[in-house]
N, C-alpha and C positions, 0 to 999 in steps of 0.2 A: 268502493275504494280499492280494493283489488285489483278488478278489472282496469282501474284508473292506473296505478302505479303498474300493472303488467305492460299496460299497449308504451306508457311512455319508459319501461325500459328496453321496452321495443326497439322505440325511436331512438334513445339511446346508443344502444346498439348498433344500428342500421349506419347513424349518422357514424358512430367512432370508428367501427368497419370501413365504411366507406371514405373516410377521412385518412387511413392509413395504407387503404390497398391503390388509390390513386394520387398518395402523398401532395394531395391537394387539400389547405386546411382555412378553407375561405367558411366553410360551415362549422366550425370550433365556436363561434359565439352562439350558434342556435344549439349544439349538443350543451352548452354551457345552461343554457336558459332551460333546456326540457332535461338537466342530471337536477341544476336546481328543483324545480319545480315534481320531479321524481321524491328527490330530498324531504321537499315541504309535505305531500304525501304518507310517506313513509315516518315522519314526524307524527304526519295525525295520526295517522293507524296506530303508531303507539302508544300515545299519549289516552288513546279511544281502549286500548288495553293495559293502562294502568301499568305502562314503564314509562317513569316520568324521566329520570334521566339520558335514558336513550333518545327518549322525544324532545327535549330539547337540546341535548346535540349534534341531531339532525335538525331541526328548525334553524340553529344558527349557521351549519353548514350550508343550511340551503338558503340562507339570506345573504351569504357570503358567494356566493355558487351564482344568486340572481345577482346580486352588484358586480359582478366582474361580468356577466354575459351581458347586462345594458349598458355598461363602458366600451365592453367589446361592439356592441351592434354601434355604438355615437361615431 
């Protein structure tokens, strides 16, 4: 789960980086989908340590974070 939530704040990264140094923001719906999907992640991990609040304030963050990235992709 680690290595899972590290590489996609990776891509995170990479994409929001690269989304501001070429002020071109066609890839703002895939950072959306992989900050979600970091989110959901980060949900479990806590939730798998026994912070229940924090895990589910990330879990809705990150369902909130997917519906606006497959809006953005339609």
């Amino acid at each position: 789960m680690k290595i899972t939530s590290l590489s996609l704040a990776v891509i995170v990264l990479v994409l929001g980086v690269y989304g501001l140094v070429t002020d071109n923001y066609v890839a703002m719906p895939y950072l959306e989908l992989f900050a979600g999907l970091l989110f959901l992640v980060l949900g479990l991990i806590q939730f798998h340590e026994n912070r229940k609040v924090i895990g589910i304030f990330l879990l809705v963050v990150s369902g909130f974070s997917l519906f606006v990235s497959i809006v953005g992709l339609m």
